[in-house]
C-alpha positions as protocol buffer text, in pm:
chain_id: "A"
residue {
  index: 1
  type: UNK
  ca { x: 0 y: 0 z: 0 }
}
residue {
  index: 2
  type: UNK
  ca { x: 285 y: 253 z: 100 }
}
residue {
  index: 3
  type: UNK
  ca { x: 449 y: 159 z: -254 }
}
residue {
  index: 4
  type: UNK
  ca { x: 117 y: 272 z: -378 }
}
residue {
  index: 5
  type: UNK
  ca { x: 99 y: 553 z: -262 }
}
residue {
  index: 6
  type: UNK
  ca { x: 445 y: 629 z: -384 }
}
residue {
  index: 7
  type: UNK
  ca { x: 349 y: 581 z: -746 }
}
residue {
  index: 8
  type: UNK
  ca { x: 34 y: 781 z: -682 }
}
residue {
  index: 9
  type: UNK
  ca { x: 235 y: 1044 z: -567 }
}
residue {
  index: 10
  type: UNK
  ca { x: 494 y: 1042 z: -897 }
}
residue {
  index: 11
  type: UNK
  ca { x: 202 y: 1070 z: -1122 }
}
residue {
  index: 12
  type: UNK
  ca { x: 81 y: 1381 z: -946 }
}
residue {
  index: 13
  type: UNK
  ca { x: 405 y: 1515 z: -960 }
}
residue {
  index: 14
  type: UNK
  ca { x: 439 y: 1465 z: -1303 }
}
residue {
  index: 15
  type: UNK
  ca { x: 90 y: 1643 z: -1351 }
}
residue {
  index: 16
  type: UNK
  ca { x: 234 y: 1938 z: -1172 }
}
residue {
  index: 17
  type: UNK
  ca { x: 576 y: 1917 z: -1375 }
}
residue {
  index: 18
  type: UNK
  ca { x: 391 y: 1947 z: -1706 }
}
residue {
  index: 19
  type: UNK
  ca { x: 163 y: 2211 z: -1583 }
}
residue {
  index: 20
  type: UNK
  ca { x: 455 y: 2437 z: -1467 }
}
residue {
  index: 21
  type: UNK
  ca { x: 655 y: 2343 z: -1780 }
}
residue {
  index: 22
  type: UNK
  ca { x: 438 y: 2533 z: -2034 }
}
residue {
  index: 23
  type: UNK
  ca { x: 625 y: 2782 z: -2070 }
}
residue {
  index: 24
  type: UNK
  ca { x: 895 y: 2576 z: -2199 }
}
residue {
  index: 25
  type: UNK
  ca { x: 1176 y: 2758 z: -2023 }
}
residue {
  index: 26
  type: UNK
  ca { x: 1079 y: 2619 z: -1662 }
}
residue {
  index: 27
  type: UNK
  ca { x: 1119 y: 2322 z: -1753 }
}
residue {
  index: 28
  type: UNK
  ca { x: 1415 y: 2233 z: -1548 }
}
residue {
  index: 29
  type: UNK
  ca { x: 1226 y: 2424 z: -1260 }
}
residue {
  index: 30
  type: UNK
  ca { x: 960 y: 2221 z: -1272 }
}
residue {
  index: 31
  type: UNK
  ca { x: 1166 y: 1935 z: -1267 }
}
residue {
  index: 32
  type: UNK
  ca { x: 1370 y: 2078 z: -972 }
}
residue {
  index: 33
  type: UNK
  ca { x: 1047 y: 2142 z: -781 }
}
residue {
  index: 34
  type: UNK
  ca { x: 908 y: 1788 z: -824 }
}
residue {
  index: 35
  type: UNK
  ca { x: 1210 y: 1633 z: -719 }
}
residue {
  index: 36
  type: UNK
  ca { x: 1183 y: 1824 z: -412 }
}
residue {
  index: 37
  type: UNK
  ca { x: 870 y: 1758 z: -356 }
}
residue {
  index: 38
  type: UNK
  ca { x: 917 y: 1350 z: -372 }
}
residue {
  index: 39
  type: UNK
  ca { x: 1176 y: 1408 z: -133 }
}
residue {
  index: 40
  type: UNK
  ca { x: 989 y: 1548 z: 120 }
}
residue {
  index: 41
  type: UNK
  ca { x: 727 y: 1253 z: 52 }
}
residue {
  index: 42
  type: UNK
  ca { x: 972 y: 1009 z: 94 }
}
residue {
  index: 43
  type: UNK
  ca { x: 1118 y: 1178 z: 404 }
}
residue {
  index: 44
  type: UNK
  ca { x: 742 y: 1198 z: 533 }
}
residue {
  index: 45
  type: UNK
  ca { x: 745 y: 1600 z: 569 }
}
residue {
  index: 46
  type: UNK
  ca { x: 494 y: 1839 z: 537 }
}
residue {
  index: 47
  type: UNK
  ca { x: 436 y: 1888 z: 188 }
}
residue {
  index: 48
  type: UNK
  ca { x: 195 y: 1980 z: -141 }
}
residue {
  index: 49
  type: UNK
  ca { x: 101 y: 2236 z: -392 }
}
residue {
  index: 50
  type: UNK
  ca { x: 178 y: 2554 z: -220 }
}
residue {
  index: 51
  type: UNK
  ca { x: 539 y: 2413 z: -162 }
}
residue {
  index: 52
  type: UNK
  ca { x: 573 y: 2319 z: -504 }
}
residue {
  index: 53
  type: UNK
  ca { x: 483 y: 2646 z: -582 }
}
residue {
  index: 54
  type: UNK
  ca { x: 765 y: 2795 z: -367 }
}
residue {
  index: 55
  type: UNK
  ca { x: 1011 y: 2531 z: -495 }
}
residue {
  index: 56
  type: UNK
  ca { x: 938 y: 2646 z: -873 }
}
residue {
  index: 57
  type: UNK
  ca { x: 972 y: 3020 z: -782 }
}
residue {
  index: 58
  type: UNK
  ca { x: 1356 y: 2937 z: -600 }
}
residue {
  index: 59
  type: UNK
  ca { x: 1449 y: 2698 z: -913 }
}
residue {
  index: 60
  type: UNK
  ca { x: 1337 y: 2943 z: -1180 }
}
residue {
  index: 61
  type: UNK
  ca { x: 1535 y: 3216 z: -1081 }
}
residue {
  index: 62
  type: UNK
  ca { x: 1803 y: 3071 z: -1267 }
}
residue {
  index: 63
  type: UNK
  ca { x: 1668 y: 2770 z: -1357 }
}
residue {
  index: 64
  type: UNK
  ca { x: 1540 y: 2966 z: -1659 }
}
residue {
  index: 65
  type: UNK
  ca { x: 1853 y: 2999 z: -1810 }
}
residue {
  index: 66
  type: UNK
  ca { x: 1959 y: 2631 z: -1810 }
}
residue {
  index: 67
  type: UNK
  ca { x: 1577 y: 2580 z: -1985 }
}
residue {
  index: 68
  type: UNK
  ca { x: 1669 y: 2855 z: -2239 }
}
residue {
  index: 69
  type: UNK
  ca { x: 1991 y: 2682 z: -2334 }
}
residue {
  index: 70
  type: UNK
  ca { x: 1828 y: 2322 z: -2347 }
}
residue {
  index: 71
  type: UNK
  ca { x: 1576 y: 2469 z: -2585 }
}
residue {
  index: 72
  type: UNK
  ca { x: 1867 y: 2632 z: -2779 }
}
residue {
  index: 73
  type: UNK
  ca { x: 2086 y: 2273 z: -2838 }
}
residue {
  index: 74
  type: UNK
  ca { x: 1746 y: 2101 z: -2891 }
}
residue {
  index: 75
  type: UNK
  ca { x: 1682 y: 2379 z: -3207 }
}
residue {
  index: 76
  type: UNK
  ca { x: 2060 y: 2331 z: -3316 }
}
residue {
  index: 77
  type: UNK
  ca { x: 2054 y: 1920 z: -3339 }
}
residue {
  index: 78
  type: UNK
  ca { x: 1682 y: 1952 z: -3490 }
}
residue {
  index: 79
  type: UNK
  ca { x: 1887 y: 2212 z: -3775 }
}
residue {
  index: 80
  type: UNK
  ca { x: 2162 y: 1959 z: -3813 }
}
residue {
  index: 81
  type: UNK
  ca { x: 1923 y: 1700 z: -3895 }
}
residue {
  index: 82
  type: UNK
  ca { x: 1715 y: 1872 z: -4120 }
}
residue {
  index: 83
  type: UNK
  ca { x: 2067 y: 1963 z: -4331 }
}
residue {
  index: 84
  type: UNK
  ca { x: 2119 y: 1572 z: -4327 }
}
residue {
  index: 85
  type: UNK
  ca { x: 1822 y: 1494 z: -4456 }
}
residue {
  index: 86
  type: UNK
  ca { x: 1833 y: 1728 z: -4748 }
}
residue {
  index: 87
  type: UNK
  ca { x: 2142 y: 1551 z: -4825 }
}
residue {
  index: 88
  type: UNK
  ca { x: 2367 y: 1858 z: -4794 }
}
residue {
  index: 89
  type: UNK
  ca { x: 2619 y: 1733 z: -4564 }
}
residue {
  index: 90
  type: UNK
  ca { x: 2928 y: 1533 z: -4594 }
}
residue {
  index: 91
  type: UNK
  ca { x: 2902 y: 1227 z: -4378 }
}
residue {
  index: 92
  type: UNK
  ca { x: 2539 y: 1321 z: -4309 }
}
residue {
  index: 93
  type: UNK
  ca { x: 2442 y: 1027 z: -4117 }
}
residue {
  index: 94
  type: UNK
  ca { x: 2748 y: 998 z: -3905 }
}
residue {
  index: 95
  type: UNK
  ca { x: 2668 y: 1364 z: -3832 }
}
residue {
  index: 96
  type: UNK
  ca { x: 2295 y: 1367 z: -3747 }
}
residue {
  index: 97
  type: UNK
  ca { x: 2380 y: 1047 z: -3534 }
}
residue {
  index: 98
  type: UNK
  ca { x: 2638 y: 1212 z: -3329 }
}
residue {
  index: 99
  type: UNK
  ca { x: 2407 y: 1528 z: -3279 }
}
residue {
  index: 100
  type: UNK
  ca { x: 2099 y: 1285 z: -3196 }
}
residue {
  index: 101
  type: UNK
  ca { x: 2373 y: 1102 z: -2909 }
}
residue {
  index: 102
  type: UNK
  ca { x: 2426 y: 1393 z: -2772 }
}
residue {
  index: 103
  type: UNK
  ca { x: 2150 y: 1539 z: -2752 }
}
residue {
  index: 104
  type: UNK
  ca { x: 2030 y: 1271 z: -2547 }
}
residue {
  index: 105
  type: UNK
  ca { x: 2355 y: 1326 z: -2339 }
}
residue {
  index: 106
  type: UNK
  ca { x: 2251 y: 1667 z: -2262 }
}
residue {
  index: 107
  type: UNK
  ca { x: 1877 y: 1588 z: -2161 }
}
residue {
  index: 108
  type: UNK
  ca { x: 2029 y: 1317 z: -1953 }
}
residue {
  index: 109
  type: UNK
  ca { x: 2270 y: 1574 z: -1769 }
}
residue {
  index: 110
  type: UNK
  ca { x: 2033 y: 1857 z: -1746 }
}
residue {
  index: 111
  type: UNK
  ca { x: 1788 y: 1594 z: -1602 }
}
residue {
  index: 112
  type: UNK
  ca { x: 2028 y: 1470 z: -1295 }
}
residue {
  index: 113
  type: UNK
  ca { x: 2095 y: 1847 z: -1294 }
}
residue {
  index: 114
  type: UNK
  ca { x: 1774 y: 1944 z: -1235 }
}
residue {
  index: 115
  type: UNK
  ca { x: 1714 y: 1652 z: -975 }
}
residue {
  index: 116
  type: UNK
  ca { x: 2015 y: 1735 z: -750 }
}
residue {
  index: 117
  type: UNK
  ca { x: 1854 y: 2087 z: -690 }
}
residue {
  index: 118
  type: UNK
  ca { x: 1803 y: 2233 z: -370 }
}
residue {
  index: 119
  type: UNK
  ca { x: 1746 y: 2602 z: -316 }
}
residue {
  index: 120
  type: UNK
  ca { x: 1999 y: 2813 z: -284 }
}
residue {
  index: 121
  type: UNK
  ca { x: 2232 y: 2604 z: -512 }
}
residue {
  index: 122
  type: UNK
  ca { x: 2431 y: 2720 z: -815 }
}
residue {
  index: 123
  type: UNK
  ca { x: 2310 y: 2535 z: -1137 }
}
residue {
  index: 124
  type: UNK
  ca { x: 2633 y: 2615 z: -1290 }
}
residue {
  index: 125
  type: UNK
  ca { x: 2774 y: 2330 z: -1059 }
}
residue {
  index: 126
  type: UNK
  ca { x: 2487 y: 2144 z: -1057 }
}
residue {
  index: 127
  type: UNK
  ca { x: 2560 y: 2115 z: -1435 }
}
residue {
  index: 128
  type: UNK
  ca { x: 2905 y: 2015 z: -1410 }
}
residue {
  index: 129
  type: UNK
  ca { x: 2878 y: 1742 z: -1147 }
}
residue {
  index: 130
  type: UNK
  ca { x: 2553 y: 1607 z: -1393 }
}
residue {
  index: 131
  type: UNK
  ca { x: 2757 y: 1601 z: -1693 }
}
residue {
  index: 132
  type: UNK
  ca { x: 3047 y: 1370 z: -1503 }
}
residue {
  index: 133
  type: UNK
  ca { x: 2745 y: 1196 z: -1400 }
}
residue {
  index: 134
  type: UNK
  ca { x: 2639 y: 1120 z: -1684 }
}
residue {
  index: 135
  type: UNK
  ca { x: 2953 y: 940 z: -1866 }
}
residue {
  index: 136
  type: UNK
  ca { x: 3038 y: 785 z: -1568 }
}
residue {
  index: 137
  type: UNK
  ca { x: 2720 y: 576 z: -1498 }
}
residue {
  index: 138
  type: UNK
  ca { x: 2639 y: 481 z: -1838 }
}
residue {
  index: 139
  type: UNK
  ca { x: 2380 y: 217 z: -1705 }
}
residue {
  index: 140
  type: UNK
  ca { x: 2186 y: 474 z: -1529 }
}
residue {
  index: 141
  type: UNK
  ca { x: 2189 y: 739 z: -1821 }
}
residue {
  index: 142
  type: UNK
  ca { x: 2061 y: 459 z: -2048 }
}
residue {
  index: 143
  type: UNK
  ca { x: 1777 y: 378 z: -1823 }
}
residue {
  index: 144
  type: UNK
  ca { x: 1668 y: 775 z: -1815 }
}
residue {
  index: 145
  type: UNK
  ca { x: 1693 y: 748 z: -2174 }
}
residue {
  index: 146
  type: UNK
  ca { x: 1453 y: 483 z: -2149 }
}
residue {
  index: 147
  type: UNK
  ca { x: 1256 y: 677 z: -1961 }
}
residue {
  index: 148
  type: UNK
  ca { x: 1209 y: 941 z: -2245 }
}
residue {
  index: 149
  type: UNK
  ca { x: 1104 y: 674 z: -2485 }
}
residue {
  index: 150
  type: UNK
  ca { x: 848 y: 596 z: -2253 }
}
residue {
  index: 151
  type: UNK
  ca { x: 715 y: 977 z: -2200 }
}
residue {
  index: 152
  type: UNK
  ca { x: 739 y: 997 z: -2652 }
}
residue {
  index: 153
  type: UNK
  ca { x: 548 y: 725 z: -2618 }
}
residue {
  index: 154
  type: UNK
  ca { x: 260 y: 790 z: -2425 }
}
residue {
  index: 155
  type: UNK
  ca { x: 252 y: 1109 z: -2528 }
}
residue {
  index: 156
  type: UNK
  ca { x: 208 y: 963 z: -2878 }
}
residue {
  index: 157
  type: UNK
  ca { x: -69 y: 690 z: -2778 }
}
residue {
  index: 158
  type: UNK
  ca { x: -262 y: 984 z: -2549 }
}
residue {
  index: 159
  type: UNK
  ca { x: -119 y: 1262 z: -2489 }
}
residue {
  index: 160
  type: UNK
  ca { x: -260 y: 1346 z: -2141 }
}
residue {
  index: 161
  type: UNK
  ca { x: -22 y: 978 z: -2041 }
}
residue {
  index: 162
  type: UNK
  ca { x: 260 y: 1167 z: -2089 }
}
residue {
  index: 163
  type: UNK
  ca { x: 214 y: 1450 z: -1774 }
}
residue {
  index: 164
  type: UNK
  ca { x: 209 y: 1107 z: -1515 }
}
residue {
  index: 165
  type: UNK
  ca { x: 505 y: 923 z: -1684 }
}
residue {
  index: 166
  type: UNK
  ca { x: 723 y: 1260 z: -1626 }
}
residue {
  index: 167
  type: UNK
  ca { x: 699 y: 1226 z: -1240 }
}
residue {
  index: 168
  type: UNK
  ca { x: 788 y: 845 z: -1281 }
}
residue {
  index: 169
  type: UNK
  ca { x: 1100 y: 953 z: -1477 }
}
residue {
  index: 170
  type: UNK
  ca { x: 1186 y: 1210 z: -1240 }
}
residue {
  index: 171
  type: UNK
  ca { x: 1145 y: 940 z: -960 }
}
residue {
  index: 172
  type: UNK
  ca { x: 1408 y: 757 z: -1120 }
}
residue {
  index: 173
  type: UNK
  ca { x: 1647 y: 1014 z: -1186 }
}
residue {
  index: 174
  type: UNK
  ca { x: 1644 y: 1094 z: -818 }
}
residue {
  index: 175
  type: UNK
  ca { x: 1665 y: 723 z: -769 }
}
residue {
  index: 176
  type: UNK
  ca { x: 2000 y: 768 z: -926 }
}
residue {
  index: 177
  type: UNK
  ca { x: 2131 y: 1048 z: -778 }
}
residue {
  index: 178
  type: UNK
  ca { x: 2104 y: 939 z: -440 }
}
residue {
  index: 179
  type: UNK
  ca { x: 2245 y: 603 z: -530 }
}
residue {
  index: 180
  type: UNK
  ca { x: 2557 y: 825 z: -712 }
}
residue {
  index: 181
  type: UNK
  ca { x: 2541 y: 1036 z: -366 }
}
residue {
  index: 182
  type: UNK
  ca { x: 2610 y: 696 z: -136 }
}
residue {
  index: 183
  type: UNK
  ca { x: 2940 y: 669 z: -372 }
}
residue {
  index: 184
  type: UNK
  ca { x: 3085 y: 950 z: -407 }
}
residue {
  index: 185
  type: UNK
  ca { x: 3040 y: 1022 z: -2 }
}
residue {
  index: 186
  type: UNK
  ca { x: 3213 y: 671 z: 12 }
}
residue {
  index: 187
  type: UNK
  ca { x: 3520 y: 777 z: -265 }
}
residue {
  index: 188
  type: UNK
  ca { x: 3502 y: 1134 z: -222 }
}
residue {
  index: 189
  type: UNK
  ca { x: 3393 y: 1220 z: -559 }
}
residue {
  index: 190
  type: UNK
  ca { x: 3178 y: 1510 z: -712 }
}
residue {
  index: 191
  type: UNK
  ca { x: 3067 y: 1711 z: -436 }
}
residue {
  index: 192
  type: UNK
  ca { x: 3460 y: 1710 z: -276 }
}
residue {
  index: 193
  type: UNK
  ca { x: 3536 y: 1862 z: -657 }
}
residue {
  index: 194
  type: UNK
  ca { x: 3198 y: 2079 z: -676 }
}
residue {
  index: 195
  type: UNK
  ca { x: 3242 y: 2279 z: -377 }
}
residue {
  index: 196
  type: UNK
  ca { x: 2833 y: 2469 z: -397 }
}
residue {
  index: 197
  type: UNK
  ca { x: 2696 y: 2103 z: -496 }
}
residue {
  index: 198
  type: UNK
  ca { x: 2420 y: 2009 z: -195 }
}
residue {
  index: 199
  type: UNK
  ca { x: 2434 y: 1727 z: 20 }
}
residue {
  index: 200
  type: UNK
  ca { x: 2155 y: 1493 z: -23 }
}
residue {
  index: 201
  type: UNK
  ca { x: 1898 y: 1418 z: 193 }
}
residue {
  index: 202
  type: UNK
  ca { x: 1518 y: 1596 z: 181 }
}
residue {
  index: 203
  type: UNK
  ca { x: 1505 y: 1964 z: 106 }
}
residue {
  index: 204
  type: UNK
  ca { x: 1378 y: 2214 z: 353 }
}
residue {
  index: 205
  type: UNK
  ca { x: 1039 y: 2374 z: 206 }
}
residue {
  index: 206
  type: UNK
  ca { x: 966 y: 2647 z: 9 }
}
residue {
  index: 207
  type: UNK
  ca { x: 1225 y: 2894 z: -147 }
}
């Protein structure tokens, strides 16, 4: 029942995620927020809508910025393949595949990014520890990649599926991150090297 409740609680978030994403450019905001908001679930704190709502406001601040740019590559690789299939590009395919790759790289990274936030933290470093992140857990990055196929494809059997299945792949990242948290306390890794990266563990509420 308590697992239930869990996935109950991802689908709402993912609801609220999509919501708060309209404007494209809070996307990783809304991300931010959710994962906060499972947190506190998971921690059993005091939590719903009107801390959400204080969670977006703290991530977007600058959170906005890291949306803008995400929207920027996304327009750059979707250029790149529209050259490759007009055929005007040497080694077209070899191209368009290595901007597809990384692509996915970079929704990966800005995904742990956005998961690892906690208010008051610079996304700047947030970034940086992702992208390391990212390349060195290739296992985990391939099952958030998963995860998108999964959001494409509800969104393409029903649209309104694909709000739910965003909290579920949000739940994972964060899944991941705290599992990547237990090692690198154990080696000393990321956050030794990213000095404003937070420690894990639930967020305090609102901004």
């Amino acid at each position: 029942m308590v697992r239930f409740g869990v996935f109950a609680e991802c689908l709402l978030t993912g609801v609220w995620i999509a919501l708060a994403s309209l404007p494209l450019v809070t996307l990783p905001a809304a991300v931010a927020a959710g994962a906060a908001h499972l947190r506190r679930h998971l921690a059993h704190e005091r939590g719903g809508l009107r801390e959400y709502a204080a969670d977006l406001r703290a991530a977007a601040r600058r959170g906005w910025l890291a949306g803008l740019a995400g929207w920027g590559a996304l327009a750059l690789v979707a250029a790149d393949l529209a050259v490759v299939r007009a055929g005007g590009l040497p080694g077209g395919v070899f191209a368009g595949t290595v901007g597809v790759l990384a692509l996915l790289a970079l929704a990966v990274a800005g995904l742990r990014a956005a998961v690892a936030w906690r208010p008051g933290a610079s996304w700047r470093a947030l970034s940086a520890v992702a992208a390391r992140r990212t390349v060195r857990d290739p296992v985990g990055s391939s099952l958030l990649v998963c995860g998108f196929a999964v959001v494409a494809a509800s969104a393409w059997f029903a649209l309104p599926l694909a709000a739910p299945a965003l909290g579920v792949v949000t739940a994972a990242a964060l899944a991941l991150e705290r599992r990547a948290d237990v090692r690198g306390a154990a080696t000393g890794g990321d956050r030794a090297r990213a000095g404003s990266f937070p420690p894990p563990g639930p967020s305090p509420g609102g901004a």
